[in-house]
C-alpha positions as CSV (number, residue, x, y, z in Angstrom):
1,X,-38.2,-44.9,49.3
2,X,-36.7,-41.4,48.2
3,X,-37.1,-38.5,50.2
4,X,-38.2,-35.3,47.9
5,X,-37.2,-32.0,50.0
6,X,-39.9,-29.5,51.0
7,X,-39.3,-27.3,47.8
8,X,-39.5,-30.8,45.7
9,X,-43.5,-30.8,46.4
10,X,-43.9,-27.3,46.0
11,X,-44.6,-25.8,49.6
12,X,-41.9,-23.7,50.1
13,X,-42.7,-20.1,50.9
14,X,-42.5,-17.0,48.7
15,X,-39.9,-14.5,49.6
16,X,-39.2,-10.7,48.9
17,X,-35.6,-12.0,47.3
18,X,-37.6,-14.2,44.8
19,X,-38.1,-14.2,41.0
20,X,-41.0,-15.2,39.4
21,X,-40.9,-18.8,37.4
22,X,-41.6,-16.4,34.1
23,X,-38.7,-14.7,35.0
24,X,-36.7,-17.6,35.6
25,X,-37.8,-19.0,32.5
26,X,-35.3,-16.5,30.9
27,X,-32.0,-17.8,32.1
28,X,-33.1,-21.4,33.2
29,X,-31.6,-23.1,30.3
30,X,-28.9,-21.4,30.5
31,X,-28.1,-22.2,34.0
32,X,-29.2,-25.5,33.2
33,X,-26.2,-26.0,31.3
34,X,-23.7,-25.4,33.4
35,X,-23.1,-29.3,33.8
36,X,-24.0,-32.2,31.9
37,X,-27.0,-33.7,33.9
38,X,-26.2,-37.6,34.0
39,X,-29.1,-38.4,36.4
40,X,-32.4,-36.4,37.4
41,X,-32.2,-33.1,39.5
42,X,-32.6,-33.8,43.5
43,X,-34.3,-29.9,43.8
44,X,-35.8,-27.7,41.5
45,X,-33.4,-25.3,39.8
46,X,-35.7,-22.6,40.2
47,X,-35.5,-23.0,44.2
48,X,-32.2,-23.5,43.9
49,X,-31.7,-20.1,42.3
50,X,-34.1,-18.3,44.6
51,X,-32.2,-19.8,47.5
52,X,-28.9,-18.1,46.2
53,X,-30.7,-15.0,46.1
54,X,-32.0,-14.7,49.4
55,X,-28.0,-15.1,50.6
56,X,-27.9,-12.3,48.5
57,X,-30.4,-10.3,49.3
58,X,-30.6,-10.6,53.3
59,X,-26.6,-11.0,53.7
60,X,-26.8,-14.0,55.6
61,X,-24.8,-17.1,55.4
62,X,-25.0,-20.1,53.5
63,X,-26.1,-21.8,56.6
64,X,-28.8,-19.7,57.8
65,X,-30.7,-20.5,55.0
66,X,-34.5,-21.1,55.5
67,X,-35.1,-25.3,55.8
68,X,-37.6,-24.6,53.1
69,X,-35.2,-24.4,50.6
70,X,-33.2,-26.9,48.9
71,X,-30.1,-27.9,51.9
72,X,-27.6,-24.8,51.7
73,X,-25.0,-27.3,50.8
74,X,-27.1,-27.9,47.1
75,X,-27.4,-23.9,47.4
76,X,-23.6,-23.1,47.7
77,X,-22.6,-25.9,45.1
78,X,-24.5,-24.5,42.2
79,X,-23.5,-21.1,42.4
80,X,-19.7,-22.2,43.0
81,X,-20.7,-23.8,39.5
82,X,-22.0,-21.1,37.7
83,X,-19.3,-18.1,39.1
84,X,-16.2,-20.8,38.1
85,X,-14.6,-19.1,35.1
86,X,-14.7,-20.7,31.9
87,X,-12.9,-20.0,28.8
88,X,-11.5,-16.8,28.5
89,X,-12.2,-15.9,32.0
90,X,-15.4,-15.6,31.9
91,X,-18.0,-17.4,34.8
92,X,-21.8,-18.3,33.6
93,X,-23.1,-15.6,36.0
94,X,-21.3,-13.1,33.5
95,X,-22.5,-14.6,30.2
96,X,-26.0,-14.4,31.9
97,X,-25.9,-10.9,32.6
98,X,-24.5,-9.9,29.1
99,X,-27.6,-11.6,27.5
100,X,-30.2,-10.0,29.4
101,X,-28.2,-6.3,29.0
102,X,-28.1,-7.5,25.3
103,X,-32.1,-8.3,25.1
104,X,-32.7,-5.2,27.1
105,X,-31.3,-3.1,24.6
106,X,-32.8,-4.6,21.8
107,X,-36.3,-4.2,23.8
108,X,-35.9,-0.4,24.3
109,X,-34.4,-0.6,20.0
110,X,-30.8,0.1,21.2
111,X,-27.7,-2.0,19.7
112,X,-26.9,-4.8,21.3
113,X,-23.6,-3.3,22.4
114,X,-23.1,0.0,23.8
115,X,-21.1,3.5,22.3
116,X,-21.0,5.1,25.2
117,X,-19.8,3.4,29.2
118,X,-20.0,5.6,31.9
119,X,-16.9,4.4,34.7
120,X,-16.7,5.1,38.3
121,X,-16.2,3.1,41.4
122,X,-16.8,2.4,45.1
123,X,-15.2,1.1,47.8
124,X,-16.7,-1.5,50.3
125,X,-15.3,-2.5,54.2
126,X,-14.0,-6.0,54.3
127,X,-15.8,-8.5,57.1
128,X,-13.6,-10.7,58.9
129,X,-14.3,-13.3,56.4
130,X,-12.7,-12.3,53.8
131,X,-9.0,-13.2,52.9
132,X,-8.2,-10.1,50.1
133,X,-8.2,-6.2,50.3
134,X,-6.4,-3.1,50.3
135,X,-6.5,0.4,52.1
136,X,-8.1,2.7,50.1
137,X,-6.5,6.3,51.7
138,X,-8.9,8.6,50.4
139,X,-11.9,7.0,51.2
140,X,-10.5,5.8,55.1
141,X,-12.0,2.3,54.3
142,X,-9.8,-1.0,54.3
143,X,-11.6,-3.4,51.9
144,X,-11.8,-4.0,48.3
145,X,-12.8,-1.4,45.2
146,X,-15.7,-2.5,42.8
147,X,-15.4,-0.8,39.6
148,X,-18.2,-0.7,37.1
149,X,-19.0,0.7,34.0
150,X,-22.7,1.2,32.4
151,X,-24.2,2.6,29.1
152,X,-26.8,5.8,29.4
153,X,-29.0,3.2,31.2
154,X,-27.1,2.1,33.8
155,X,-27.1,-1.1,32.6
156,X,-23.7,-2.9,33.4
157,X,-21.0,-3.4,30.6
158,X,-18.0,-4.2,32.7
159,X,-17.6,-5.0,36.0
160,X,-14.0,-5.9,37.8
161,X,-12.9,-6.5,41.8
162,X,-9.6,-5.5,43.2
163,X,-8.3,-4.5,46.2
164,X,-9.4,-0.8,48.4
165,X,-5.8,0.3,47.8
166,X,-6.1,0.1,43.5
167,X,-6.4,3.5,41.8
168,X,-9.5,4.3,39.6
169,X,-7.1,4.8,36.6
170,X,-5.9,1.5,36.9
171,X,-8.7,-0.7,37.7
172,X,-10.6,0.8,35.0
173,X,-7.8,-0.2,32.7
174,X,-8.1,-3.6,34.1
175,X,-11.8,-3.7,33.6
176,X,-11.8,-2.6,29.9
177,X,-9.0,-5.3,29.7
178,X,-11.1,-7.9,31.0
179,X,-14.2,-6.8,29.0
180,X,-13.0,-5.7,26.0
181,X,-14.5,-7.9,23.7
182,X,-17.8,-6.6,24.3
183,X,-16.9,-3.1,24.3
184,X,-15.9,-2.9,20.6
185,X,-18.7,-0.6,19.7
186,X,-17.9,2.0,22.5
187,X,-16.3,5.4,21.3
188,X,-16.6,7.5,24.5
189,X,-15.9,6.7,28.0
190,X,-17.4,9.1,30.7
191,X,-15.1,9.6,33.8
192,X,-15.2,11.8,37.2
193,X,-12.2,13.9,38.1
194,X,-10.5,11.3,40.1
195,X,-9.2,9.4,36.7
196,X,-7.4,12.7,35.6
197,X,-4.1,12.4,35.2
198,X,-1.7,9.4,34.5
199,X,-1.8,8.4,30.4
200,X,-5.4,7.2,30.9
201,X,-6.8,8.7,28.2
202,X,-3.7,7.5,25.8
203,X,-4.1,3.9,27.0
204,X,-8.4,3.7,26.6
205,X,-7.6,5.2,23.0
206,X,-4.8,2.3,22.3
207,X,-7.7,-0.6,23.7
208,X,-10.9,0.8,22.5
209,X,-9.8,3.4,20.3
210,X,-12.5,5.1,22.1
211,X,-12.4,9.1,23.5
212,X,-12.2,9.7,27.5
213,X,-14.5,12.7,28.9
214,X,-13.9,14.0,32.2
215,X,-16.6,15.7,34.4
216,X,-15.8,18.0,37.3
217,X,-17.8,18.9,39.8
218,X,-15.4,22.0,40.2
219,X,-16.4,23.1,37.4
220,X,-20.4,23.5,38.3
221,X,-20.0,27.1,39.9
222,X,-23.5,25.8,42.0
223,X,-24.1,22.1,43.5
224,X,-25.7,20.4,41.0
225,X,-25.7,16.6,39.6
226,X,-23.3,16.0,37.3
227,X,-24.7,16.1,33.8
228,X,-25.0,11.6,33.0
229,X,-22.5,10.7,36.1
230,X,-26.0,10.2,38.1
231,X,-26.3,6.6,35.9
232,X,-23.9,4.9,37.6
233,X,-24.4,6.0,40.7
234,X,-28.0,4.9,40.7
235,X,-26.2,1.4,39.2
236,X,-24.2,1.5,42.6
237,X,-27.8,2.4,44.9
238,X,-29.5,-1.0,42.8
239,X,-26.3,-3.1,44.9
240,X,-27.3,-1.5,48.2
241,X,-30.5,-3.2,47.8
242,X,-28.5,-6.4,49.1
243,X,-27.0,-7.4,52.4
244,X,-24.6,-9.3,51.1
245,X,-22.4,-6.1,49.5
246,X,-23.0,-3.7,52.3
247,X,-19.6,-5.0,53.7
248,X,-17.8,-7.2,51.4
249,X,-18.2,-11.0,53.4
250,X,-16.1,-13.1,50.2
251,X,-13.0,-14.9,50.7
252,X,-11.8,-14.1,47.4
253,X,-12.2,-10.8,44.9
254,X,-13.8,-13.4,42.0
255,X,-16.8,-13.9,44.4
256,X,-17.4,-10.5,45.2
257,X,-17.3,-10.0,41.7
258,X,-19.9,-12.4,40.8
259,X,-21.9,-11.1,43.9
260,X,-22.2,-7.6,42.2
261,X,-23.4,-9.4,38.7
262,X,-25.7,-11.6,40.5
263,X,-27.2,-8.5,41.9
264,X,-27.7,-7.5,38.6
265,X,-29.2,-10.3,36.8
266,X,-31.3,-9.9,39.9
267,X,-32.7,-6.5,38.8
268,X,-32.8,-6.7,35.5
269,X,-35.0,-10.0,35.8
270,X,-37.7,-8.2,38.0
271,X,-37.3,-4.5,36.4
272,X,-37.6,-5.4,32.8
């Protein structure tokens, strides 16, 4: 006789880290794809999802997980599946993402791709888990860098890991190299004054063929938010909603990565 799990007959508990099963119903068959299903599912996807989530969201580990979820084994398999790069580098989580930035756009009657990406970064303390960093030497922090870049929005466009000690100049060059493909559209790129300097602006004009605008705060004779810098750093306060990236806990920069997109496919799900 097979055993079903608790989440199989549908008695698990809800959870603040949740999704709804409409707004699963977005990405499901996508996730659902990942692998060619050659027998029938042990756990429901949806819990599965939910389960990667709450690691997510609370910052524990994969072994803490509540026993009403699928085993944290099932938990930590699937999303091993869906962050493993595929062609051209690029993991499930991040084709996910792109679609519902995409559909967002179109919702609010934007293009689907963006003219304009605001860039800035952030750096995060490593835990004693994880096996890659750096020393970042302004910031005092020994960890790993996450640089992002969004449209007016804050929706996320790019998206790239390296270690505390990489310049903002050049992970942001390594970011528009990793996501260039769907940046085709964009003919500005909004910057702080820490990418001044260097050929930046020469090297974004060669890949994008797009402008670079630098705002200084020196030049705002009062304190004052810089003018459309505020949009990514409200992106950056949507990741401190979860544990997980309060201290980066990944062996391996990819993961952290896919941590950060996660987050987002997270907030766009519930949000839009």
């Amino acid at each position: 006789m097979a055993v079903t799990s608790p989440s199989s007959r549908g008695s698990r508990r809800k959870y603040p880290s949740d999704v709804t099963r409409e707004q699963f119903a977005k990405i499901e068959a996508d996730l659902a794809g990942a692998r060619k299903a050659t027998r029938p599912r042990e756990h429901d996807l949806y819990d599965v999802f939910c389960a990667v989530l709450y690691v997510l969201r609370e910052g524990c580990r994969w072994r803490s997980l509540p026993h009403d979820f699928p085993g944290w084994q099932s938990a930590y398999y699937y999303f091993c599946v869906w962050k493993e790069p595929c062609q051209g580098g690029e993991s499930l989580i991040d084709r996910v993402l792109r679609k519902l930035v995409e559909a967002r756009r179109e919702k609010d009657g934007r293009t689907r791709r963006t003219s304009m990406i605001i860039a800035d970064s952030r750096s995060v303390k490593n835990a004693d888990t994880a096996e890659e960093g750096g020393y970042d030497a302004g910031k005092k922090i020994s960890g790993i860098k996450l640089h992002l870049a969004t449209d007016t929005c804050g929706l996320p466009h790019g998206i790239y890991a390296s270690p505390a000690g990489m310049g903002d100049r050049d992970g942001l060059r390594r970011l528009i190299g990793r996501s260039w493909p769907h940046l085709s559209e964009v003919l500005k790129v909004l910057v702080d004054g820490g990418y001044t300097g260097g050929e930046l602006a020469e090297d974004i004009k060669w890949l994008l063929g797009a402008q670079v605008e630098v705002a200084k705060r020196s030049e705002l004779h009062t304190f004052a938010v810089i003018p459309k810098r505020w949009v990514v750093e409200r992106s950056f306060a949507w990741l401190d909603k979860c544990r997980r990236l309060w201290k980066n806990c990944e062996r391996k920069l990819h993961t952290s990565q896919q941590m950060a997109s996660l987050c987002f496919i997270s907030v766009l799900l519930k949000r839009y």
